[in-house]
PDBQT receptor file of N, H, CA, C and O in Angstrom, charges set to zero:
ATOM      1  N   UNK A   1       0.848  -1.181   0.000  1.00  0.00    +0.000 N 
ATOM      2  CA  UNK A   1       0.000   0.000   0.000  1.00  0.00    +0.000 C 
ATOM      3  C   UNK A   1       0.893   1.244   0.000  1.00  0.00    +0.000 C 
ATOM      4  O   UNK A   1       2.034   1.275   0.462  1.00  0.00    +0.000 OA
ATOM      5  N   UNK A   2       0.294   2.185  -0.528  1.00  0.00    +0.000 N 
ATOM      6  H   UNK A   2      -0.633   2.160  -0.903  1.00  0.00    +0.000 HD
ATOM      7  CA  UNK A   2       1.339   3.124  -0.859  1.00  0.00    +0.000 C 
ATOM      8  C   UNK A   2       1.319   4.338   0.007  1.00  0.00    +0.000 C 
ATOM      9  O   UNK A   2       0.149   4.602   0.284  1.00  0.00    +0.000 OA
ATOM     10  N   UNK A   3       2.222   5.244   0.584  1.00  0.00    +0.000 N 
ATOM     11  H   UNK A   3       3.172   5.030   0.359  1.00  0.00    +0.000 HD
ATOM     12  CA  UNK A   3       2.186   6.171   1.831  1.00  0.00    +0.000 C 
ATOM     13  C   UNK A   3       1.388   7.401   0.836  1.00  0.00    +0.000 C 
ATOM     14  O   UNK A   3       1.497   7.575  -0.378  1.00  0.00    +0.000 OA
ATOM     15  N   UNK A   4       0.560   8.162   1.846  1.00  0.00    +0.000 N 
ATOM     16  H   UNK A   4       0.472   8.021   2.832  1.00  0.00    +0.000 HD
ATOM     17  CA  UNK A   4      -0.062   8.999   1.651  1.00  0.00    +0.000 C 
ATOM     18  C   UNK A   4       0.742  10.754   2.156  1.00  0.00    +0.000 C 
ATOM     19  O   UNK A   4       0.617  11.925   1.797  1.00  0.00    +0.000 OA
ATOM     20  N   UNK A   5       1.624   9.915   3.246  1.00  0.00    +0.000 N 
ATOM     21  H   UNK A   5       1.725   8.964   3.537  1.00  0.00    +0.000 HD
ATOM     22  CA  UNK A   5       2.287  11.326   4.083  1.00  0.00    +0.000 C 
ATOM     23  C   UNK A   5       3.476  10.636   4.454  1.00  0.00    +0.000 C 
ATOM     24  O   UNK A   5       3.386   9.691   5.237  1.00  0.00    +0.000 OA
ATOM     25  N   UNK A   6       4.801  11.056   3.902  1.00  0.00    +0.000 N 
ATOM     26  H   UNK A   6       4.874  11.824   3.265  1.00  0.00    +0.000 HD
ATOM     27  CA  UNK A   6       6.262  10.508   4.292  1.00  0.00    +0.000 C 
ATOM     28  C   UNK A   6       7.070  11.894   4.368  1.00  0.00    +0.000 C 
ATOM     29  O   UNK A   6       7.176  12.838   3.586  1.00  0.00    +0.000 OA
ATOM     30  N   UNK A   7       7.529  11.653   5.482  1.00  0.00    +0.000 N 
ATOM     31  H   UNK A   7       7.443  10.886   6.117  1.00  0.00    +0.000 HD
ATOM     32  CA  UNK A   7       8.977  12.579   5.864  1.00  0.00    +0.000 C 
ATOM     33  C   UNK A   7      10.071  11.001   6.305  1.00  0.00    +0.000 C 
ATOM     34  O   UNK A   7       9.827   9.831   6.601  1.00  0.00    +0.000 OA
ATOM     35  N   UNK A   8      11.326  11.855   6.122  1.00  0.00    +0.000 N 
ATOM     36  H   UNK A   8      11.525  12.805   5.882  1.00  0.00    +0.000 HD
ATOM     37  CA  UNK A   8      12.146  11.129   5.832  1.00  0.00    +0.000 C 
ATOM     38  C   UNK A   8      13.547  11.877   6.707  1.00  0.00    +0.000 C 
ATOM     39  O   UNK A   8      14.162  12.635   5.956  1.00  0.00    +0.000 OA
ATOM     40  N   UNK A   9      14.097  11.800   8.024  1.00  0.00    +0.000 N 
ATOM     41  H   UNK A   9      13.598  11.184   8.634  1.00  0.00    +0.000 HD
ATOM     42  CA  UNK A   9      14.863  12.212   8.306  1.00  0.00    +0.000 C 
ATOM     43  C   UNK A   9      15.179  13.578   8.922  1.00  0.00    +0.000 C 
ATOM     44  O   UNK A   9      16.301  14.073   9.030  1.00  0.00    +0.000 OA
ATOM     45  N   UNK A  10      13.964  14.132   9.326  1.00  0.00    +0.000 N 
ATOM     46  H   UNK A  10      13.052  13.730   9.238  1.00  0.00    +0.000 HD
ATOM     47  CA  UNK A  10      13.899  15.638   9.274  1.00  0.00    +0.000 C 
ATOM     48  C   UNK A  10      14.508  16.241  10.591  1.00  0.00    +0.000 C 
ATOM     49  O   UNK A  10      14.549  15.865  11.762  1.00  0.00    +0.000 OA
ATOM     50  N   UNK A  11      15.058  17.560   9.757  1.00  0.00    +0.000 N 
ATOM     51  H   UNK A  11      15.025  17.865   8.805  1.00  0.00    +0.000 HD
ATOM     52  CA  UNK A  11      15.499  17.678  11.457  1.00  0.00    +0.000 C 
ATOM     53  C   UNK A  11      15.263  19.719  11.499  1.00  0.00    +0.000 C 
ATOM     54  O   UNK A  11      15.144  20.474  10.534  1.00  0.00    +0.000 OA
ATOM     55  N   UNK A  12      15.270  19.961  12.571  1.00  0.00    +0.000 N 
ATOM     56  H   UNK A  12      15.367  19.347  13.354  1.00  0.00    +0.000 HD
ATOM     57  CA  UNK A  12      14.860  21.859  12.376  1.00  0.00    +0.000 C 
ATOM     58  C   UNK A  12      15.278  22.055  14.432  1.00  0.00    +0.000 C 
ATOM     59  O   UNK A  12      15.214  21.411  15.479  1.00  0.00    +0.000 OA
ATOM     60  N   UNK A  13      15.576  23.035  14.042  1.00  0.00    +0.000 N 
ATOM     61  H   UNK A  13      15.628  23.558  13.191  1.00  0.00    +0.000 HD
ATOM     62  CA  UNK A  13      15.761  23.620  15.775  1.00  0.00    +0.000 C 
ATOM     63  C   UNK A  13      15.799  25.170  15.707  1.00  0.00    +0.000 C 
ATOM     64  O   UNK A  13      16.430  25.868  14.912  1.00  0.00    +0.000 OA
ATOM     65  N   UNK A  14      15.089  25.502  16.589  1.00  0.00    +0.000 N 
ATOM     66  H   UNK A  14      14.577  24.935  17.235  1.00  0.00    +0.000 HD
ATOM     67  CA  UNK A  14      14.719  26.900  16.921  1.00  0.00    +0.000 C 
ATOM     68  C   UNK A  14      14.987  27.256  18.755  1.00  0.00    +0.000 C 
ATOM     69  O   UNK A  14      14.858  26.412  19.641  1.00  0.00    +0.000 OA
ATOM     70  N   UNK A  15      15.370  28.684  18.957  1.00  0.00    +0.000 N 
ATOM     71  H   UNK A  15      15.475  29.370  18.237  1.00  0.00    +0.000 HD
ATOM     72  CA  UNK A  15      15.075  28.243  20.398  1.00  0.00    +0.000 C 
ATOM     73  C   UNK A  15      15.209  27.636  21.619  1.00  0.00    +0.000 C 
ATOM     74  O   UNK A  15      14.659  27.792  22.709  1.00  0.00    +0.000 OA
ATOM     75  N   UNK A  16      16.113  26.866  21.168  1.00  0.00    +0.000 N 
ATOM     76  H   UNK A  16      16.559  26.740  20.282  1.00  0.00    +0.000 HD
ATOM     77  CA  UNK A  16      16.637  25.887  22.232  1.00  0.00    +0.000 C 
ATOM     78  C   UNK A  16      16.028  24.667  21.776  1.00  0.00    +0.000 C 
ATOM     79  O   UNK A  16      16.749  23.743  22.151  1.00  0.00    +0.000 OA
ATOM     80  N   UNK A  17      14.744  24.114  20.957  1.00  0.00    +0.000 N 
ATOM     81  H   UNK A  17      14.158  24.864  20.653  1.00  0.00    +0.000 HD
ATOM     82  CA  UNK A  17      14.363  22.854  20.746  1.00  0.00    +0.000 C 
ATOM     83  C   UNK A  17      14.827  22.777  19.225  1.00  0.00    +0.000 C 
ATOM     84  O   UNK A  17      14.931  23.492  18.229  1.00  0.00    +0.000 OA
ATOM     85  N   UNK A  18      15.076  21.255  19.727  1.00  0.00    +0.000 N 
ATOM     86  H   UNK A  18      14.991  20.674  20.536  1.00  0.00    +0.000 HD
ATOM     87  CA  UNK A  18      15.356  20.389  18.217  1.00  0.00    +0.000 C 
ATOM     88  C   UNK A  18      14.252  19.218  18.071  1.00  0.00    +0.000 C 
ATOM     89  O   UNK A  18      13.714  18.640  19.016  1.00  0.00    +0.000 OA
ATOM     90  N   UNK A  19      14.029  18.992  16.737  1.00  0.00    +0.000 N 
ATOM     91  H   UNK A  19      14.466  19.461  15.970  1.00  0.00    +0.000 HD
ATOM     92  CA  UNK A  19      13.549  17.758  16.027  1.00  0.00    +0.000 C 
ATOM     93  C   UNK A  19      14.603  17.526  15.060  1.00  0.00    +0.000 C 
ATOM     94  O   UNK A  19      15.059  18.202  14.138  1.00  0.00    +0.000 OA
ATOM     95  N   UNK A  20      14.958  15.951  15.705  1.00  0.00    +0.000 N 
ATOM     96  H   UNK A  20      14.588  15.402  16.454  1.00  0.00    +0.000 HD
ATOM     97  CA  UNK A  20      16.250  15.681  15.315  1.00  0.00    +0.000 C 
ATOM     98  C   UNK A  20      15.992  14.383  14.708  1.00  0.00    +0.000 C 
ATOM     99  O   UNK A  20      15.805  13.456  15.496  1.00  0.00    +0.000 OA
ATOM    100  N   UNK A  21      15.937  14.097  13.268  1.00  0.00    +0.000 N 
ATOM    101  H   UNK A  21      16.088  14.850  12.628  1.00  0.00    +0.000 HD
ATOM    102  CA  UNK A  21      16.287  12.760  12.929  1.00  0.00    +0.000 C 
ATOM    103  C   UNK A  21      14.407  12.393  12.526  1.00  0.00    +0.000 C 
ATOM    104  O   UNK A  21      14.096  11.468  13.277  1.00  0.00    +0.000 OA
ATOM    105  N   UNK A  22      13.575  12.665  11.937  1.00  0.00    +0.000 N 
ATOM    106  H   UNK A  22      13.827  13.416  11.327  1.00  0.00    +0.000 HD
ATOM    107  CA  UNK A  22      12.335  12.619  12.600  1.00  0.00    +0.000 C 
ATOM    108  C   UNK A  22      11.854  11.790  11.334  1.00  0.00    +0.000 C 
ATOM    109  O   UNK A  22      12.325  12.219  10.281  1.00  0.00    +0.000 OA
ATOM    110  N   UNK A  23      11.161  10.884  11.238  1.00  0.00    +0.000 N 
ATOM    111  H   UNK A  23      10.778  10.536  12.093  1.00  0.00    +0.000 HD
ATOM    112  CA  UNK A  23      10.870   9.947  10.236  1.00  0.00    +0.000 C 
ATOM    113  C   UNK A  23       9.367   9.618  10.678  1.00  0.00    +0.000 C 
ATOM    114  O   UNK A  23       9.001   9.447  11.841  1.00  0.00    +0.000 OA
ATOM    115  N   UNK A  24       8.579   9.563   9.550  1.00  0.00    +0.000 N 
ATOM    116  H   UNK A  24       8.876   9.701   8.606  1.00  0.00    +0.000 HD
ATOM    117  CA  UNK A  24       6.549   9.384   9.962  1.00  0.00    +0.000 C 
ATOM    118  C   UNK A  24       6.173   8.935   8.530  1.00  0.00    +0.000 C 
ATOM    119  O   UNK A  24       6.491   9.580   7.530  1.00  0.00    +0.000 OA
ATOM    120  N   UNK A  25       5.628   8.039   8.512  1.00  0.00    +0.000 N 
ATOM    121  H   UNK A  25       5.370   7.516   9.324  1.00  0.00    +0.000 HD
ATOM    122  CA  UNK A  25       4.780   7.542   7.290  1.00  0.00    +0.000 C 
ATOM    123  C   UNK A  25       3.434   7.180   7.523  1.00  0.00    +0.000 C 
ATOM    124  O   UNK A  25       3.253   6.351   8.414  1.00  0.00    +0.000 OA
ATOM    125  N   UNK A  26       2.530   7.583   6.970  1.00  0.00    +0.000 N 
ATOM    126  H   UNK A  26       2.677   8.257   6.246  1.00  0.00    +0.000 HD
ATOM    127  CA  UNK A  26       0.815   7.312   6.969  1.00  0.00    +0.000 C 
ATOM    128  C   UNK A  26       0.615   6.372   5.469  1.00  0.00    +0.000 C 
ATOM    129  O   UNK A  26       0.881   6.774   4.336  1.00  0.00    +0.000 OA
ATOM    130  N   UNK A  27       0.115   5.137   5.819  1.00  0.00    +0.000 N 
ATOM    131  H   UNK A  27      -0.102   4.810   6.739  1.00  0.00    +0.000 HD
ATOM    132  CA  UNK A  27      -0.573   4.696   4.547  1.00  0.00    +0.000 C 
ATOM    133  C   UNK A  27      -1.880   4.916   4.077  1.00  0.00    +0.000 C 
ATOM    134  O   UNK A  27      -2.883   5.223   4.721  1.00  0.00    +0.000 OA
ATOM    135  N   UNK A  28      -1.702   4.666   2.528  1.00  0.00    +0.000 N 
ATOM    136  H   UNK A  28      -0.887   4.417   2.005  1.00  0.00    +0.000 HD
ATOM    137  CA  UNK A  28      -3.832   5.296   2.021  1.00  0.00    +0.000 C 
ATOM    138  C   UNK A  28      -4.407   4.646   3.076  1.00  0.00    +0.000 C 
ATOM    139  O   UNK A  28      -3.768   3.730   3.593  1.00  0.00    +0.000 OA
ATOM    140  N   UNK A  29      -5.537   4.950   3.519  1.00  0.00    +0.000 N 
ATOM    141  H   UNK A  29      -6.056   5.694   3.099  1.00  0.00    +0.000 HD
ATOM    142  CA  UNK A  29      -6.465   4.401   3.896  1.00  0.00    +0.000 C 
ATOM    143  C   UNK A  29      -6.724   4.440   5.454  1.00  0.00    +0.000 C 
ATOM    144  O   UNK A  29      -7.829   4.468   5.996  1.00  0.00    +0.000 OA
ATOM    145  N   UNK A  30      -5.526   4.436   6.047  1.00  0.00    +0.000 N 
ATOM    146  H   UNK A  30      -4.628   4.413   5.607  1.00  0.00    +0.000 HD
ATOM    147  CA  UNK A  30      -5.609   4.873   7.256  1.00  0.00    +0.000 C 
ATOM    148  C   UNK A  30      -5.601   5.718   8.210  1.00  0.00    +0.000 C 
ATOM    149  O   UNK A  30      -4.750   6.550   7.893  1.00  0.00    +0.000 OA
ATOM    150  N   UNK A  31      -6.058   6.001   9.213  1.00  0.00    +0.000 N 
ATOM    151  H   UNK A  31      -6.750   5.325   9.470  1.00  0.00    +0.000 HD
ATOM    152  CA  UNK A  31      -6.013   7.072   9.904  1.00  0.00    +0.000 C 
ATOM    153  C   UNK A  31      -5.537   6.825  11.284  1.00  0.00    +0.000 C 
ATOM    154  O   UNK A  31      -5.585   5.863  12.051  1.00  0.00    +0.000 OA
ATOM    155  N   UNK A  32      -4.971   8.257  11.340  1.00  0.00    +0.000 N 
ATOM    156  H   UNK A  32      -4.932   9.037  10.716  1.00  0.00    +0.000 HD
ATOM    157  CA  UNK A  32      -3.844   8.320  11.948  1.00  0.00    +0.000 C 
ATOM    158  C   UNK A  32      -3.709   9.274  13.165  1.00  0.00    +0.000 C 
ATOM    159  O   UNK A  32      -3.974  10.397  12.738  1.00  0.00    +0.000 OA
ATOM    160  N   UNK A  33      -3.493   9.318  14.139  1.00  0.00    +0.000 N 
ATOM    161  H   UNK A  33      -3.278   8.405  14.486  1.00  0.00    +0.000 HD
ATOM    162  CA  UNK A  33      -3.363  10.218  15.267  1.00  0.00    +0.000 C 
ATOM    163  C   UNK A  33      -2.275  10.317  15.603  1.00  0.00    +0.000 C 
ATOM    164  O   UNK A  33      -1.370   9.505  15.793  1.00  0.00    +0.000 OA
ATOM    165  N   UNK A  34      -2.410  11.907  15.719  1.00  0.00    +0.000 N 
ATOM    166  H   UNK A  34      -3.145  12.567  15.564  1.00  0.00    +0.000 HD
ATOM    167  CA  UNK A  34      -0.618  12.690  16.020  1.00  0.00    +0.000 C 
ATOM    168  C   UNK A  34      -0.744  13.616  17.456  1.00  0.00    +0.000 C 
ATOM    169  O   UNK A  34      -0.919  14.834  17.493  1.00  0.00    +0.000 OA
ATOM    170  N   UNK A  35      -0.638  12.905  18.359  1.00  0.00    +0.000 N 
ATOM    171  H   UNK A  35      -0.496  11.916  18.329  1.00  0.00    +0.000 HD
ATOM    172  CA  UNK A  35      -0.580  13.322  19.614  1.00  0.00    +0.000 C 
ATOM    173  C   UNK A  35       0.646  13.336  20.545  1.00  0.00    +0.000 C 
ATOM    174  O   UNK A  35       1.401  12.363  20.546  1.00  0.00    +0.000 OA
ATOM    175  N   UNK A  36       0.823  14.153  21.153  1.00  0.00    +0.000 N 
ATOM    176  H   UNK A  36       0.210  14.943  21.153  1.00  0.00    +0.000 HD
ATOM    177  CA  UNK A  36       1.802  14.515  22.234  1.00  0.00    +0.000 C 
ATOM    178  C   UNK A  36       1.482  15.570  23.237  1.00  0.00    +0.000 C 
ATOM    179  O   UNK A  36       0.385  16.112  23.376  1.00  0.00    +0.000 OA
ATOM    180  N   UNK A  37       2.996  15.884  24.189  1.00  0.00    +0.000 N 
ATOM    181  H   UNK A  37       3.886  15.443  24.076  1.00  0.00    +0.000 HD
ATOM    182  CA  UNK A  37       2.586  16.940  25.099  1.00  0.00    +0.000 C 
ATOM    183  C   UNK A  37       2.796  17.690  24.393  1.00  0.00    +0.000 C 
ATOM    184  O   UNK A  37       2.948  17.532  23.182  1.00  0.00    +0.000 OA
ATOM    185  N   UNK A  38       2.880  19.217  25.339  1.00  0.00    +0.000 N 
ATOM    186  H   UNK A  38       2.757  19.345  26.323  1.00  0.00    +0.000 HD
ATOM    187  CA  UNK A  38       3.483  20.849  25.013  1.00  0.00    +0.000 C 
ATOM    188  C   UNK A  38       4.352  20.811  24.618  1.00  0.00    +0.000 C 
ATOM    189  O   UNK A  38       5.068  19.928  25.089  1.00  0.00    +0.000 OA
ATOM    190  N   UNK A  39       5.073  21.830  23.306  1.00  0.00    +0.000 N 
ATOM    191  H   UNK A  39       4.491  22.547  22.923  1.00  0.00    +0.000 HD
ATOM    192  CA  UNK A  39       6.016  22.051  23.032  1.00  0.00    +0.000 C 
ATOM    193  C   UNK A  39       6.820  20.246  22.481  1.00  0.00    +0.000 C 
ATOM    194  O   UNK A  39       7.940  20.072  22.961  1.00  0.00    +0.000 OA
ATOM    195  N   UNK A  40       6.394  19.319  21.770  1.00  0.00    +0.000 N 
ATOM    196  H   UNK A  40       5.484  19.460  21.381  1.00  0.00    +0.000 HD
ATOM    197  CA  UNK A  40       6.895  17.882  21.737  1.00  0.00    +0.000 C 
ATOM    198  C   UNK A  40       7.392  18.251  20.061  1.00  0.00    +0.000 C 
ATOM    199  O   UNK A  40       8.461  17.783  19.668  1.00  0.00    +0.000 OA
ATOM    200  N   UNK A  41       6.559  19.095  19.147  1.00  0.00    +0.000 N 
ATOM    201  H   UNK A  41       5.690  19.475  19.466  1.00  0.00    +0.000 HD
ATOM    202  CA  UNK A  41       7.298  18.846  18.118  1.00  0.00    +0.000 C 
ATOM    203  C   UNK A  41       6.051  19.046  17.409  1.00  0.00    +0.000 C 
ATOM    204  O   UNK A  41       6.262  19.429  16.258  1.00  0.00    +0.000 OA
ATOM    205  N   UNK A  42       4.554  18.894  17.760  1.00  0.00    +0.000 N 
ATOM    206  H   UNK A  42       4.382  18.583  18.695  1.00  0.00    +0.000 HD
ATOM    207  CA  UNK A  42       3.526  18.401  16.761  1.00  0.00    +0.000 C 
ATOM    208  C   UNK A  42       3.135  19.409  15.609  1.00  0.00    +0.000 C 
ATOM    209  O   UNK A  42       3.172  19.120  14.413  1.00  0.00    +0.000 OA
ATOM    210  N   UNK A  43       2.822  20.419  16.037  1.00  0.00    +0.000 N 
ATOM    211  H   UNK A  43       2.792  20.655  17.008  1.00  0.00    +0.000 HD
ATOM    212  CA  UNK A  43       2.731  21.724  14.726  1.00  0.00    +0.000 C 
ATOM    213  C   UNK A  43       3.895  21.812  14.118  1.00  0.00    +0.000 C 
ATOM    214  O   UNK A  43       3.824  21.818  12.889  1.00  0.00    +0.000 OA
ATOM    215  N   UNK A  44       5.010  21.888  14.616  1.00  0.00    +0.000 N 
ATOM    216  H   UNK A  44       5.067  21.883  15.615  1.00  0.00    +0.000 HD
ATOM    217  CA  UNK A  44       6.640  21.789  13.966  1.00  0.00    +0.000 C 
ATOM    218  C   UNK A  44       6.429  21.219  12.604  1.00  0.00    +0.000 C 
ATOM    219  O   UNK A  44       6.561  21.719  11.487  1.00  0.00    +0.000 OA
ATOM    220  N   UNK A  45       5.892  19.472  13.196  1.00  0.00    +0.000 N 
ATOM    221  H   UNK A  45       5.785  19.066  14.103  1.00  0.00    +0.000 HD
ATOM    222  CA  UNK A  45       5.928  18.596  12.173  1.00  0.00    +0.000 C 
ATOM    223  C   UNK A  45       5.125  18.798  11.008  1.00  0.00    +0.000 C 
ATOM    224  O   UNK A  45       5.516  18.745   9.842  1.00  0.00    +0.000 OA
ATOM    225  N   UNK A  46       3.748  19.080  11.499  1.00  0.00    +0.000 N 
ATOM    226  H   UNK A  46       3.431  19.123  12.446  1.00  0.00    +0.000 HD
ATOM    227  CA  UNK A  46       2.954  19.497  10.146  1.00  0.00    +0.000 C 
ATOM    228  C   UNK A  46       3.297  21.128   9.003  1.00  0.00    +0.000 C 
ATOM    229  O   UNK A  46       2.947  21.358   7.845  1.00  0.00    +0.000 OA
ATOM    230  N   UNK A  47       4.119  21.982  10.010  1.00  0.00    +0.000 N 
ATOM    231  H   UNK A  47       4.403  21.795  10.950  1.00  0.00    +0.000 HD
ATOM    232  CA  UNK A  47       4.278  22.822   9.279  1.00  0.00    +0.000 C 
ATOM    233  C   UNK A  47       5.559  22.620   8.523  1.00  0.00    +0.000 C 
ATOM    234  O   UNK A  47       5.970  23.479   7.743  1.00  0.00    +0.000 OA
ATOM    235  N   UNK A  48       6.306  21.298   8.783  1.00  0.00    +0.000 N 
ATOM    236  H   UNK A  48       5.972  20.600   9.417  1.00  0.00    +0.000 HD
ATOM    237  CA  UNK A  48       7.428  21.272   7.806  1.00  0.00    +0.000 C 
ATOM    238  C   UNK A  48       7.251  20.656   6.957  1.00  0.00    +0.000 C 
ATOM    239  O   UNK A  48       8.084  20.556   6.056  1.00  0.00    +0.000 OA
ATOM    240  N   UNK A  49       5.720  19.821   6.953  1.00  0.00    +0.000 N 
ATOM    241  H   UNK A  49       5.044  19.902   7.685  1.00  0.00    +0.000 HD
ATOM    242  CA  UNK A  49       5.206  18.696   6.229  1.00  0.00    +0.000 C 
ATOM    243  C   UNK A  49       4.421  19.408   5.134  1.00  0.00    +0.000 C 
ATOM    244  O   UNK A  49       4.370  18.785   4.073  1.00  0.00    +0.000 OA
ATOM    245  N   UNK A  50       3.523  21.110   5.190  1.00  0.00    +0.000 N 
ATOM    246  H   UNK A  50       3.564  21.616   6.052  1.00  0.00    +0.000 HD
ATOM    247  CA  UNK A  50       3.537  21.760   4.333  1.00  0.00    +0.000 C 
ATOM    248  C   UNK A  50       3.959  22.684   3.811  1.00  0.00    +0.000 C 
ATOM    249  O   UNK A  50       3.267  23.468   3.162  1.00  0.00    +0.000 OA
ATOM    250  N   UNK A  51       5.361  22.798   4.011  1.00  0.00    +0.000 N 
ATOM    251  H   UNK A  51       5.924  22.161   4.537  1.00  0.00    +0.000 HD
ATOM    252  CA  UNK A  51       5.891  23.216   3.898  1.00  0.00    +0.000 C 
ATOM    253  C   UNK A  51       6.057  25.030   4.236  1.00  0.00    +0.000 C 
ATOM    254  O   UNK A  51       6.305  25.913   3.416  1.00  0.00    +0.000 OA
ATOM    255  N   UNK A  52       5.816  25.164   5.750  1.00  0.00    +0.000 N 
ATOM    256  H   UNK A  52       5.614  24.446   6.416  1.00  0.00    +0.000 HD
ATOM    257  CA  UNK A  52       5.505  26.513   5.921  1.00  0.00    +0.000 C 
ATOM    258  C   UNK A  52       6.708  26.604   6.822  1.00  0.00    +0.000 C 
ATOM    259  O   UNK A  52       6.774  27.678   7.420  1.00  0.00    +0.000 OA
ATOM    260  N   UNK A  53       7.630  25.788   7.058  1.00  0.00    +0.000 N 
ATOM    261  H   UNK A  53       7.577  24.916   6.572  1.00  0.00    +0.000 HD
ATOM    262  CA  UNK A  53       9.201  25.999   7.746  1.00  0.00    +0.000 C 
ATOM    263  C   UNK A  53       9.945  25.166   6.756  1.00  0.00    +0.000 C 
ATOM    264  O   UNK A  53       9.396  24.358   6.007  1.00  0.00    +0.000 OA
ATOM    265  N   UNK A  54      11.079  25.379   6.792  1.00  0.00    +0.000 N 
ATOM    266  H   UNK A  54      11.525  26.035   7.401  1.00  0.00    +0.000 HD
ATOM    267  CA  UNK A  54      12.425  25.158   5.987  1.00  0.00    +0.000 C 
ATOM    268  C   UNK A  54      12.676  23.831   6.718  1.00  0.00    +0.000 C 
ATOM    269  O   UNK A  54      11.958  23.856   7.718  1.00  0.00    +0.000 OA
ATOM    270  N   UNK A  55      13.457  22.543   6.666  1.00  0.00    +0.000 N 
ATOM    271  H   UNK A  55      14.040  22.523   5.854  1.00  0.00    +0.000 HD
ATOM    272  CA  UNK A  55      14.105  21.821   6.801  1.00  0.00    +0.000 C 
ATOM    273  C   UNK A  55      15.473  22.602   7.400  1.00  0.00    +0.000 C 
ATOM    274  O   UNK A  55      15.662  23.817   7.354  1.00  0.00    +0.000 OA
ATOM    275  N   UNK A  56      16.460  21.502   8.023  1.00  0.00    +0.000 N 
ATOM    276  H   UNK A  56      16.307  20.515   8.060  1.00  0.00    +0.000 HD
ATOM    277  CA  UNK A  56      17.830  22.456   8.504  1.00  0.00    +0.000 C 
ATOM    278  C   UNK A  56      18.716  20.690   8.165  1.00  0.00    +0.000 C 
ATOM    279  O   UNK A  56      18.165  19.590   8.117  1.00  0.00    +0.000 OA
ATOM    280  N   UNK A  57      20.012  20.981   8.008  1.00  0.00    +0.000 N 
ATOM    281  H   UNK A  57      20.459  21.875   8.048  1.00  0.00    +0.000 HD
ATOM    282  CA  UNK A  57      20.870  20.440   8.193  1.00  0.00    +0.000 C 
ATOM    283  C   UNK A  57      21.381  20.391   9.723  1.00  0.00    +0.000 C 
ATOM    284  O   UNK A  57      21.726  21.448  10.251  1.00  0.00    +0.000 OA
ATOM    285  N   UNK A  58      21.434  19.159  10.451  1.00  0.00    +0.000 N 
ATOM    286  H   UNK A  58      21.154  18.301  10.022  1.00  0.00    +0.000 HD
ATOM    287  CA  UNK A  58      22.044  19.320  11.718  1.00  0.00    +0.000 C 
ATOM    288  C   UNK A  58      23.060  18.673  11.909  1.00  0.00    +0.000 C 
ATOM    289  O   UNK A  58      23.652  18.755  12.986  1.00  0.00    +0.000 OA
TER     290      UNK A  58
């Protein structure tokens, strides 16, 4: 089955926080829940996923 949503390695730090190394795949058909605490990474992820933050080399 083929992924619907793939990141591959991602990494970004702002601030003192990093997302370091960050890898997520969703297949068709399924659904999926993206939960955590405060400040864990979760908007990070979707806004690098549409691209509304840059990727970084770390």
């Amino acid at each position: 089955m083929e992924n619907v949503i793939e990141l591959q390695h991602i990494n970004k730090s702002f601030n003192g926080f990093q997302l370091k190394d960050l890898s997520i795949a969703v297949k068709k058909g399924y659904v999926t829940g993206f939960i955590g605490g405060n400040g864990t990474g979760k908007s990070t992820t979707i806004k690098l996923r549409e691209r509304k933050l840059s990727v970084q080399n770390i």
